[in-house]
mmCIF file as gemmi writes it, N, C-alpha and C atoms, coordinates in Angstrom:
data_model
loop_
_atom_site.group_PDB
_atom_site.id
_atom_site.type_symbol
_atom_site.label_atom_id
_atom_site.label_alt_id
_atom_site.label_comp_id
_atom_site.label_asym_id
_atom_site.label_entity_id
_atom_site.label_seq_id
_atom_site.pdbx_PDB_ins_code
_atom_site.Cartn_x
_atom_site.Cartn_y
_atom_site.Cartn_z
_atom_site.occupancy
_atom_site.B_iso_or_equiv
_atom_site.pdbx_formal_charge
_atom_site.auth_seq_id
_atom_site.auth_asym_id
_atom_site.pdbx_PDB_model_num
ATOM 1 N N . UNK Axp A 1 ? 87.303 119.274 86.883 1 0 ? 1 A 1
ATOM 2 C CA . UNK Axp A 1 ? 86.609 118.033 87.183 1 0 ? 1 A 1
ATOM 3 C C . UNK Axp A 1 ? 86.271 117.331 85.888 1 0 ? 1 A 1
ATOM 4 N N . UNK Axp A 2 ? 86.215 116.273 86.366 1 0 ? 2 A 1
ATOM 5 C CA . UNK Axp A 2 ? 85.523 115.131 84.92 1 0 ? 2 A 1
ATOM 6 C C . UNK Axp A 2 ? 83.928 114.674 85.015 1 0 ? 2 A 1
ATOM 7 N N . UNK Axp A 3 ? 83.033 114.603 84.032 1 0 ? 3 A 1
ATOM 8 C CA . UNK Axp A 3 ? 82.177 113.907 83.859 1 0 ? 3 A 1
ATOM 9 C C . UNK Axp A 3 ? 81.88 112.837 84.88 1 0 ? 3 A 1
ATOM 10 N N . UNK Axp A 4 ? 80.841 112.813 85.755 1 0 ? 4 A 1
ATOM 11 C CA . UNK Axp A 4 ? 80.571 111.231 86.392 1 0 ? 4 A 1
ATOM 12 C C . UNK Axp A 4 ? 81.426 111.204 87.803 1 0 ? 4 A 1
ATOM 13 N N . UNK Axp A 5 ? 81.842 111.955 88.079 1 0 ? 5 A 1
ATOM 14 C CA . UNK Axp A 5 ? 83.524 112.545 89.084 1 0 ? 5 A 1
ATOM 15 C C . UNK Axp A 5 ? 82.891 113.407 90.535 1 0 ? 5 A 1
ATOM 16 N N . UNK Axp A 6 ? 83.017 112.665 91.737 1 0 ? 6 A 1
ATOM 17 C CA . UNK Axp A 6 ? 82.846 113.569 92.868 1 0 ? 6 A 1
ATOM 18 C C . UNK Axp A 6 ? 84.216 113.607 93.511 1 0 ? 6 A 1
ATOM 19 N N . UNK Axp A 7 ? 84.628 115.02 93.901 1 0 ? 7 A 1
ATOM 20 C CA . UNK Axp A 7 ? 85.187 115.787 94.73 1 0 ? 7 A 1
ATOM 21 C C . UNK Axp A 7 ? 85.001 115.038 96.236 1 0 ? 7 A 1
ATOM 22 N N . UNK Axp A 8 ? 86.363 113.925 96.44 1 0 ? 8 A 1
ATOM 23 C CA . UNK Axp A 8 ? 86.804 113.881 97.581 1 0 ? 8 A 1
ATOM 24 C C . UNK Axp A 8 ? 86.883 114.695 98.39 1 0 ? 8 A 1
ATOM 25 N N . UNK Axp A 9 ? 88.308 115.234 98.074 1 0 ? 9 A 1
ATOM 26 C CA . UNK Axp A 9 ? 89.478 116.031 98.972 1 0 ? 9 A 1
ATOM 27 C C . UNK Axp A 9 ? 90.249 116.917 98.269 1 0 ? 9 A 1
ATOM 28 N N . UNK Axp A 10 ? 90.346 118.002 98.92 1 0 ? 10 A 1
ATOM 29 C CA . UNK Axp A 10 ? 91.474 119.137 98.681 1 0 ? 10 A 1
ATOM 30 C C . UNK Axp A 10 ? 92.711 119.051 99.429 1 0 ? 10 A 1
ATOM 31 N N . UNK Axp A 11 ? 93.301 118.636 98.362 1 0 ? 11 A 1
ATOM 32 C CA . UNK Axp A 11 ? 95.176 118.009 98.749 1 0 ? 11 A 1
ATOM 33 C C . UNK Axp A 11 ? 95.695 119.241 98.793 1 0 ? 11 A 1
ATOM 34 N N . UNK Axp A 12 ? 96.403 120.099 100.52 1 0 ? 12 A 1
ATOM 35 C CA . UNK Axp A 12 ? 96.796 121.162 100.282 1 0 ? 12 A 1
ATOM 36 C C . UNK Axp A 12 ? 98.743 120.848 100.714 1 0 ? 12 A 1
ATOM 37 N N . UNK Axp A 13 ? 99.688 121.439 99.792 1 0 ? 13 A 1
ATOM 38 C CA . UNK Axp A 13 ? 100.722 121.758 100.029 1 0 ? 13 A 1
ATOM 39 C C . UNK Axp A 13 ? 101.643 122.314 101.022 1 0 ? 13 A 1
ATOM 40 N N . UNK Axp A 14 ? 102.61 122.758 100.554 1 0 ? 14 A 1
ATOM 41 C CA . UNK Axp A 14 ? 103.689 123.319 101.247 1 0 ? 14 A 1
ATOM 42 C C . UNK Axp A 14 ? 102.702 124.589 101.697 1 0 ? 14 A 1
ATOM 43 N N . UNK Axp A 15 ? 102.636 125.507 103.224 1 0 ? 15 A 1
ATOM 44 C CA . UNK Axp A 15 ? 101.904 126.96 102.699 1 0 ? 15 A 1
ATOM 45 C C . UNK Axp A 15 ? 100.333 126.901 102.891 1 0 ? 15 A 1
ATOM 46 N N . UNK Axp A 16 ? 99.918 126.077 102.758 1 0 ? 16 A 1
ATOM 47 C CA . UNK Axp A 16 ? 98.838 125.845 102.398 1 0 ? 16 A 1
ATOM 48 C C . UNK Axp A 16 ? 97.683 126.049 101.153 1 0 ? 16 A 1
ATOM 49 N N . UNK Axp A 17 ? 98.902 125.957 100.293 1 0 ? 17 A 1
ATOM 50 C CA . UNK Axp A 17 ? 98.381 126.196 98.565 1 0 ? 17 A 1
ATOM 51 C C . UNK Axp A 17 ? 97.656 124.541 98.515 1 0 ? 17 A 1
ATOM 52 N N . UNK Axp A 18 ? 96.761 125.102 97.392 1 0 ? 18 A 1
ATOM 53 C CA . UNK Axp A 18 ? 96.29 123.434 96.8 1 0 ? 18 A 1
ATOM 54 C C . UNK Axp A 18 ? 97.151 122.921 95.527 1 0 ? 18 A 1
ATOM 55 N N . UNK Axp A 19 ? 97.479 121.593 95.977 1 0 ? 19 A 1
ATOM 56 C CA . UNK Axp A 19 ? 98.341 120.788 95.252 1 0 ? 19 A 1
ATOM 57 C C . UNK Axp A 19 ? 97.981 120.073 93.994 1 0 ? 19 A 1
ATOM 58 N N . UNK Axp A 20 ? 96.625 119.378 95.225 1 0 ? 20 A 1
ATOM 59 C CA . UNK Axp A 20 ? 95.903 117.808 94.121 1 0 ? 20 A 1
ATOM 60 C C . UNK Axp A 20 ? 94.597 118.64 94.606 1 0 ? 20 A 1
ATOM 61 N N . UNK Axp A 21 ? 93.189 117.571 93.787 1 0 ? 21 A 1
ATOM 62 C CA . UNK Axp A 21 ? 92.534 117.318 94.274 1 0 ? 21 A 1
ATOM 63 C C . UNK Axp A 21 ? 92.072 115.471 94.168 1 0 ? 21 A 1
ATOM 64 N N . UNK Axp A 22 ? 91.189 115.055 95.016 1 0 ? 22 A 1
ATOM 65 C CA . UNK Axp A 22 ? 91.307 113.627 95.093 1 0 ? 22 A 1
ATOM 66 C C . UNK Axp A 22 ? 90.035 113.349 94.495 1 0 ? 22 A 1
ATOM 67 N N . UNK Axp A 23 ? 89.113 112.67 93.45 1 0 ? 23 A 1
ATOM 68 C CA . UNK Axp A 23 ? 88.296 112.618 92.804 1 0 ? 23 A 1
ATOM 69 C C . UNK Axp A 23 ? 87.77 111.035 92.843 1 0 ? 23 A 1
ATOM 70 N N . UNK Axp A 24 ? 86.55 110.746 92.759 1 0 ? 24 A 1
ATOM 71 C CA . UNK Axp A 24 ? 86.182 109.147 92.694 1 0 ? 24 A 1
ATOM 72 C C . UNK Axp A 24 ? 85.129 109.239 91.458 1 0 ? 24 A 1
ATOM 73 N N . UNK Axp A 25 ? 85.65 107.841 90.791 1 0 ? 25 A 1
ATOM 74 C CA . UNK Axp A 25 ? 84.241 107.929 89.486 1 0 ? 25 A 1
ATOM 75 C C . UNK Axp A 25 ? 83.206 107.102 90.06 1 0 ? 25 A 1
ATOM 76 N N . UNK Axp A 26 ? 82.476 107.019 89.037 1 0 ? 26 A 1
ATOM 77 C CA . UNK Axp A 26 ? 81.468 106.417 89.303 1 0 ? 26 A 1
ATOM 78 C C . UNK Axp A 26 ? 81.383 104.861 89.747 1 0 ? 26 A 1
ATOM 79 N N . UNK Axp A 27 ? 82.672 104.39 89.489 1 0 ? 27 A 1
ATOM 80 C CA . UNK Axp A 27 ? 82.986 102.732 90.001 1 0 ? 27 A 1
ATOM 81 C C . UNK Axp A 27 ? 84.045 102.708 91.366 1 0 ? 27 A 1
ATOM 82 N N . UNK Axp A 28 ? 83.353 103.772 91.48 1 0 ? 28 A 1
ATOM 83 C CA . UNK Axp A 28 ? 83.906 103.78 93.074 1 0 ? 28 A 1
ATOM 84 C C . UNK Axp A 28 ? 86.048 103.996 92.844 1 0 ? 28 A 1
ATOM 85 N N . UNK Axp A 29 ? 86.6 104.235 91.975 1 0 ? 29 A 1
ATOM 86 C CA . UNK Axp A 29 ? 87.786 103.854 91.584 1 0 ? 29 A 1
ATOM 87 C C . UNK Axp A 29 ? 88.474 106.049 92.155 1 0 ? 29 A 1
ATOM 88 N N . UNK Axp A 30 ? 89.503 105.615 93.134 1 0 ? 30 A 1
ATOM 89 C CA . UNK Axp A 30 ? 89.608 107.556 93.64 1 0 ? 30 A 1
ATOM 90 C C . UNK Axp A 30 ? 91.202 107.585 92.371 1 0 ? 30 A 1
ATOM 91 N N . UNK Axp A 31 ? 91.209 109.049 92.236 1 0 ? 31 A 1
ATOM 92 C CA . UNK Axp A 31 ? 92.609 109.467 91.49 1 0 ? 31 A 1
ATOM 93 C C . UNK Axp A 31 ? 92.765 110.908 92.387 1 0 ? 31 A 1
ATOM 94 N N . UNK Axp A 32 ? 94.016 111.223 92.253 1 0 ? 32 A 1
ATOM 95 C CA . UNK Axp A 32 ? 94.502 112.1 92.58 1 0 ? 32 A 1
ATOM 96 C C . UNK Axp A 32 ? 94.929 112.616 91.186 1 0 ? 32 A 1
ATOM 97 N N . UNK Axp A 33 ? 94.686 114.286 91.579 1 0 ? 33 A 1
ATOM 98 C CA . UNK Axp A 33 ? 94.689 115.015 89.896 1 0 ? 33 A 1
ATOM 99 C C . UNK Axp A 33 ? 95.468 115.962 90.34 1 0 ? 33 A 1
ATOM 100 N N . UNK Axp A 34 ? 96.849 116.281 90.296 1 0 ? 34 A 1
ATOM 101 C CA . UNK Axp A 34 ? 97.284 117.656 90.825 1 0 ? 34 A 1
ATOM 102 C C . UNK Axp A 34 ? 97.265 118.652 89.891 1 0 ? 34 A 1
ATOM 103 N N . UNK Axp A 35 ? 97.01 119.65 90.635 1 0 ? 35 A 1
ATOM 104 C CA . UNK Axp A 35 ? 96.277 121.142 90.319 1 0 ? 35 A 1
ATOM 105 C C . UNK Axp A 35 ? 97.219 122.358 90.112 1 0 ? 35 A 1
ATOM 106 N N . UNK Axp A 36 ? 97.694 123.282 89.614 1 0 ? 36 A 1
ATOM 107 C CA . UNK Axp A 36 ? 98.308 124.339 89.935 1 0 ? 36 A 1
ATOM 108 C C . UNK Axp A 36 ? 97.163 125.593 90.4 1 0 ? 36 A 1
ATOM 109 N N . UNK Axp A 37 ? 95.859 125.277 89.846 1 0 ? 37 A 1
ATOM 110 C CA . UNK Axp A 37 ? 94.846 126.586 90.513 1 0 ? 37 A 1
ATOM 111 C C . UNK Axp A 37 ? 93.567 125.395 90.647 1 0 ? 37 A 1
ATOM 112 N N . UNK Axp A 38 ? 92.928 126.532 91.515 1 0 ? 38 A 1
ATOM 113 C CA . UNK Axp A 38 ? 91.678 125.466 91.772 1 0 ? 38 A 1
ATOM 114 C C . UNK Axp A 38 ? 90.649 126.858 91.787 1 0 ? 38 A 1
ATOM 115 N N . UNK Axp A 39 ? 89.209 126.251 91.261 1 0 ? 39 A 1
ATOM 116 C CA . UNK Axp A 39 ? 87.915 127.505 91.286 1 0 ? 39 A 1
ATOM 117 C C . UNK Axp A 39 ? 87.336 126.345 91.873 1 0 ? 39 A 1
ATOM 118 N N . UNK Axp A 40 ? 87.144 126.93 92.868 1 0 ? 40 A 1
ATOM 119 C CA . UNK Axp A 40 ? 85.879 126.19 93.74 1 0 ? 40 A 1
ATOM 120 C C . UNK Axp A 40 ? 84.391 126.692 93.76 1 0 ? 40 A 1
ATOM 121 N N . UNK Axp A 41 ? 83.722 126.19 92.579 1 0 ? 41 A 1
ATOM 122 C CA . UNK Axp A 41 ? 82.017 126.841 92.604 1 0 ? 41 A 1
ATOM 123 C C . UNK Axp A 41 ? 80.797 126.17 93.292 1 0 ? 41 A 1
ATOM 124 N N . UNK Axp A 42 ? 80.371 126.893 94.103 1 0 ? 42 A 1
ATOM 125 C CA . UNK Axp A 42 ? 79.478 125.745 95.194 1 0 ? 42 A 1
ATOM 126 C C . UNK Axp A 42 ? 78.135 126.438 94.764 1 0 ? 42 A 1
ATOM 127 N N . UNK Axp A 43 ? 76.852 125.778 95 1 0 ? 43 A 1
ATOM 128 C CA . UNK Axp A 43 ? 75.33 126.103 94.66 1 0 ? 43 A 1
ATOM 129 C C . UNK Axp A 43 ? 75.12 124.95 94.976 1 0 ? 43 A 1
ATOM 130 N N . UNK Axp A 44 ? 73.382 125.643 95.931 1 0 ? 44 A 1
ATOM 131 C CA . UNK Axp A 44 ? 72.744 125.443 96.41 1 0 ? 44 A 1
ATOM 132 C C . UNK Axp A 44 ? 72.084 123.278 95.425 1 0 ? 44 A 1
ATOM 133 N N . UNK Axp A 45 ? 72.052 123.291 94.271 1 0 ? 45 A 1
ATOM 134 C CA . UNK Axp A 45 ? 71.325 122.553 93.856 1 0 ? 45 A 1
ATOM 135 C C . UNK Axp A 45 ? 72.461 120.975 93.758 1 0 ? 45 A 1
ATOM 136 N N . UNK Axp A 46 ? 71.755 119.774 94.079 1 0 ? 46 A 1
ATOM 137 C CA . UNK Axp A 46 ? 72.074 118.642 94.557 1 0 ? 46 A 1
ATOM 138 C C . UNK Axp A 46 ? 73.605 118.617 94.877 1 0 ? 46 A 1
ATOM 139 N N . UNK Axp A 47 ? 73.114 119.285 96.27 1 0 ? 47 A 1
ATOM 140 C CA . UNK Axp A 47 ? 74.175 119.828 97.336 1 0 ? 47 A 1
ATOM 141 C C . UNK Axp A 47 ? 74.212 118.522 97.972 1 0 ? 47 A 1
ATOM 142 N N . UNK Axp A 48 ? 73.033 117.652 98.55 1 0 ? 48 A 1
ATOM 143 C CA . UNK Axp A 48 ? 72.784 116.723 99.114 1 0 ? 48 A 1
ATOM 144 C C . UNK Axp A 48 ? 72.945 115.717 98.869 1 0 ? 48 A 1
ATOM 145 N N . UNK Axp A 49 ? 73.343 115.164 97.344 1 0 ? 49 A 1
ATOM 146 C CA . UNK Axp A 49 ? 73.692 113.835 96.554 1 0 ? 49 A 1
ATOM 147 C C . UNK Axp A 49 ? 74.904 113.332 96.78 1 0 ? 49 A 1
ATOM 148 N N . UNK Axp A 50 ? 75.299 112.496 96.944 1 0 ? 50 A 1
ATOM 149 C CA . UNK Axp A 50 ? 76.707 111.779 97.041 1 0 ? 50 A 1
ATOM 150 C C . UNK Axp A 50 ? 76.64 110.323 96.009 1 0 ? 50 A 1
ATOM 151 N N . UNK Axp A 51 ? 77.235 109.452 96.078 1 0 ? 51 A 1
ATOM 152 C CA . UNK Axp A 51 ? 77.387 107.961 94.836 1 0 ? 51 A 1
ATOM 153 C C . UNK Axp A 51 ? 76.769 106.844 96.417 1 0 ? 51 A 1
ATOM 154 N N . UNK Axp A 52 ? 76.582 106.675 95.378 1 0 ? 52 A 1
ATOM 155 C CA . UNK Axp A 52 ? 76.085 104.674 96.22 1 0 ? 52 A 1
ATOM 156 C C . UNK Axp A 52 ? 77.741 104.27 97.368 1 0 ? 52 A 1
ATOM 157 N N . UNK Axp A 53 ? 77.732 104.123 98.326 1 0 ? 53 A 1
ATOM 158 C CA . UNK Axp A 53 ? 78.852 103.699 98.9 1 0 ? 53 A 1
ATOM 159 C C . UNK Axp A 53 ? 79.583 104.866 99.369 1 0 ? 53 A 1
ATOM 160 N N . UNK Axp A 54 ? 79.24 106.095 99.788 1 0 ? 54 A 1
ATOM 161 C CA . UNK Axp A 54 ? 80.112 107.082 99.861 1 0 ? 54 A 1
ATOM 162 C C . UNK Axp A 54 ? 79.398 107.519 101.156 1 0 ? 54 A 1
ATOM 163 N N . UNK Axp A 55 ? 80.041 107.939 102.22 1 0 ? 55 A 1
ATOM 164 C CA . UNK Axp A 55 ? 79.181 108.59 103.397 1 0 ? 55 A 1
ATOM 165 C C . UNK Axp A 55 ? 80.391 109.741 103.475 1 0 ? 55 A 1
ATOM 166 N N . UNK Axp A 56 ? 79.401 110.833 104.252 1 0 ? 56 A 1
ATOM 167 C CA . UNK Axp A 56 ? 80.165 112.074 105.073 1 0 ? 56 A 1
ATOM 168 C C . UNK Axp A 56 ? 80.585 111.902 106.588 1 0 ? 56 A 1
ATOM 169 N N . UNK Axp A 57 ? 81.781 112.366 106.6 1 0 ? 57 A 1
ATOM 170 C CA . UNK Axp A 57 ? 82.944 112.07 107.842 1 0 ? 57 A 1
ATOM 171 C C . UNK Axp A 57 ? 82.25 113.788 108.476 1 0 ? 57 A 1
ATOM 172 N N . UNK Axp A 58 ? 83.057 113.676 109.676 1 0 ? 58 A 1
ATOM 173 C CA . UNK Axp A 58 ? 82.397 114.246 110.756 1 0 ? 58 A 1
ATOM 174 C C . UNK Axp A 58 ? 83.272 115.916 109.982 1 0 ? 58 A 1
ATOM 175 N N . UNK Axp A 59 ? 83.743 116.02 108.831 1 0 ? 59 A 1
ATOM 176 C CA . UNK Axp A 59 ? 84.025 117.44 108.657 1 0 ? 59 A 1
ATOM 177 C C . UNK Axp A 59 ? 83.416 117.862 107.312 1 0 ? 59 A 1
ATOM 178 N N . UNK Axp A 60 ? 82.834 116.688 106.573 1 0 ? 60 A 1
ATOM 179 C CA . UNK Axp A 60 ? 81.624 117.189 105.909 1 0 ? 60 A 1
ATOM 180 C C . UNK Axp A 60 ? 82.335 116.367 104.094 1 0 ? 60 A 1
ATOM 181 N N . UNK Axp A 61 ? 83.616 115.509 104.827 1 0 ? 61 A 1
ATOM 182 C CA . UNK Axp A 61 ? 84.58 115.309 103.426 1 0 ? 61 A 1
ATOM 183 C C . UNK Axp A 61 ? 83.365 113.843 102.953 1 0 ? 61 A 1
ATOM 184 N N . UNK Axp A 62 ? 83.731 113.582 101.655 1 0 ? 62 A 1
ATOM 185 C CA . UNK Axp A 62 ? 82.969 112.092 101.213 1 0 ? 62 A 1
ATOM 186 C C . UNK Axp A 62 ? 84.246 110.873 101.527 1 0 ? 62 A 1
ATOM 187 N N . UNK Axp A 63 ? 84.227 110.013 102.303 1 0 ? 63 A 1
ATOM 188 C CA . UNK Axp A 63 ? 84.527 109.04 102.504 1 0 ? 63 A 1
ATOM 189 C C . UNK Axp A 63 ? 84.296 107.504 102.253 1 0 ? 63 A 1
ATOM 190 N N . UNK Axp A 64 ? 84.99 106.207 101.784 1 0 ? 64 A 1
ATOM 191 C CA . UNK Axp A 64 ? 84.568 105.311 100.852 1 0 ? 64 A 1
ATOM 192 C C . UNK Axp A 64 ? 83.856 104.414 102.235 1 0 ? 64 A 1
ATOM 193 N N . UNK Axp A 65 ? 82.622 104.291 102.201 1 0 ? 65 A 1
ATOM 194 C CA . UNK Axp A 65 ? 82.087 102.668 102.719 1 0 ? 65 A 1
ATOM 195 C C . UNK Axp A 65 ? 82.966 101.937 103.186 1 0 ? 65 A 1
């Protein structure tokens, strides 16, 4: 991940390996970053924060306004 950067989406492949992941900065602007490994570290602390303009879809992904 980058600085200033929330975690869209996990772009999964052929198999169901992860490919990309889909990232938005802080100007609202998304990239796709493809991945050959991914560490996914989750904790408890501002679990609840998302960016100005961003809501949660009914499977918990961040979606644009």
């Amino acid at each position: 991940m980058r600085p200033e950067h929330t975690l869209l989406r996990i772009v999964r492949g052929k198999g169901g390996t992860v490919e990309a992941i889909e990232v938005a900065d802080a100007s609202r602007r998304v990239q796709r970053i493809a991945t050959p490994r991914l560490v996914l570290a989750c904790g408890a602390v501002e679990t609840t924060r998302r960016p100005a303009g961003f809501t949660l879809d009914n499977t918990g992904l961040c979606q644009l306004d």
